[in-house]
N, C-alpha and C positions, 0 to 999 in steps of 0.2 A: 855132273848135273846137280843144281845145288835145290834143295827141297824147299819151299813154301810155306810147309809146316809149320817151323818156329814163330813167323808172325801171323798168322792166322791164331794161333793158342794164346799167343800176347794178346793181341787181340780182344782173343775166346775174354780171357781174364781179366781183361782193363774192364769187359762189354756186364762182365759177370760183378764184378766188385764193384761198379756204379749201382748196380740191379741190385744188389743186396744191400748198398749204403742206404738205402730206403725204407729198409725195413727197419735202422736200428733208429732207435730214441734220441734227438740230439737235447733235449737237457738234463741236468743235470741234479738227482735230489734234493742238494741242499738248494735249489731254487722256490721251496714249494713255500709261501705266507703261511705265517704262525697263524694259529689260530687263536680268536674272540674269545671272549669272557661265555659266550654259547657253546662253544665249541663246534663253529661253521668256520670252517677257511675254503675260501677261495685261490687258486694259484691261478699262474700267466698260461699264455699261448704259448706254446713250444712252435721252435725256428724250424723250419724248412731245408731240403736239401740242398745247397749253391745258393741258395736266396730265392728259388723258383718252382724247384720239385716242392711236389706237397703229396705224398703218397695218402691214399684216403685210410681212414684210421673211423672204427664205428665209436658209438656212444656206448660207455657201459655205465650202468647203473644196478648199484649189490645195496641191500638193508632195505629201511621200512623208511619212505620221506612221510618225515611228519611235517605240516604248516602251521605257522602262525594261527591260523584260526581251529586247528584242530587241539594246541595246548588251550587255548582258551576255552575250549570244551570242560575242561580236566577243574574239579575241586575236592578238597579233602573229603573224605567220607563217600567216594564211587566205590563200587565193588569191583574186584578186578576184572567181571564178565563186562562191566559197563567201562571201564577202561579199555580191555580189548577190543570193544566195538566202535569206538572212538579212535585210538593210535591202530590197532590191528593189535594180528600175533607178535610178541619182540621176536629180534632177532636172535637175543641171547639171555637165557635164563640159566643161572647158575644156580646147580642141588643143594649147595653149600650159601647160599644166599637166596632163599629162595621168596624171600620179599622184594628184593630188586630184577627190575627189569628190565634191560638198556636197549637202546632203539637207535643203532647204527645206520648212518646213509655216508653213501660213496654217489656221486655219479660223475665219469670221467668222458669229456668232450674228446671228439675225434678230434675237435682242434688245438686240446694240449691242457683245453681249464679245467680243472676239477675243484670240486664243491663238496665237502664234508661236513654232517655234521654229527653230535651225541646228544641223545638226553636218556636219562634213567631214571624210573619214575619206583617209589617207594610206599609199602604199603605196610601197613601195624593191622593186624589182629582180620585183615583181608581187606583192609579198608586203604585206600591211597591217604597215603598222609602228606605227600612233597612228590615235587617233579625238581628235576635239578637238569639246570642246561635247558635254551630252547629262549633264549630273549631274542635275539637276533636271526629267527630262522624267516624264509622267504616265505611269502602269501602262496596260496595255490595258481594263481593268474602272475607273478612274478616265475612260479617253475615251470608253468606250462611254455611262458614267453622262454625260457632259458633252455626248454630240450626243443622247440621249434624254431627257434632263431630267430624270430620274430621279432619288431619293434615294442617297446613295453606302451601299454594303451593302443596297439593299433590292433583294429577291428577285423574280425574275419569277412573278406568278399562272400559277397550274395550274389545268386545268378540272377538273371535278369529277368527269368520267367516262374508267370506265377502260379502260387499255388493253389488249386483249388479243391475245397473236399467234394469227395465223390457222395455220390445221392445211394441210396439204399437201394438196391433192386431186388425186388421179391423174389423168388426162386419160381420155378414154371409151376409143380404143383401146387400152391399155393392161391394161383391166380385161376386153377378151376371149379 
């Protein structure tokens, strides 16, 4: 009597190594766009499993995103308390440089894009003297639109019902 076994484990294994092709990265590093005279690069979408599996993959985002309107904040002679209340904490302060302070952002799309940028901003005697990197970085409604998926310009829906503010009501003792 001949066993069953061996293609059930075939099987097991073909059922098992699809299951797992999913989890691994189909492309490839050297695919990733150099980056801008900013130092913001953007890369492509990564492919799919057979042309149709799309195993879901989260958003991650590592460093401090700074916008276009928050360097425009930034001019020579801020104290670096009035810097960090502007860009924040950096993410990387070196003991041995302890006048620069570089401001790393990573955010990588579960759908394969990822968006980098640098800037490091430079301080004399505590006082910011130069920011370097940061011409081409995204507006805050161009990143909002970018971790929401959203159309760029299109408006958040309104419910249909409205609002109305509520009237003061005295407390009981009060009213005797």
């Amino acid at each position: 009597m001949k066993s069953r076994h061996p293609f059930a484990a075939i099987g097991l294994f073909a059922a098992l190594a699809v299951s797992l092709a999913g989890c691994s990265s189909t492309k490839e590093p050297s695919q990733a766009a150099p980056a801008d005279a900013s130092g913001v690069k953007v890369s492509g979408k990564s492919n799919s499993l057979f042309g149709f599996l799309k195993p879901y993959r989260i958003d991650i985002q590592q460093g401090n995103f700074v916008s276009k309107e928050m360097v425009a904040q930034l001019r020579p002679g801020l104290t670096r308390d009035q810097v960090r209340f502007v860009l924040g904490t950096p993410l990387l302060t070196d003991m041995f440089h302890t006048n620069r302070w570089d401001y790393d952002f990573r955010l990588a799309k579960g759908s394969g894009e990822i968006m980098t940028s640098h800037i490091s901003v430079f301080f004399k005697d505590d006082l910011l003297e130069r920011v370097e990197g940061g011409e081409n970085l995204p507006t805050e409604s161009e990143y909002l639109t970018l971790i929401t998926n959203a159309k760029v310009g299109a408006k958040p829906e309104l419910s249909d019902t409205e609002i109305h503010q509520a009237s003061p009501v005295a407390p009981s003792s009060a009213t005797k």
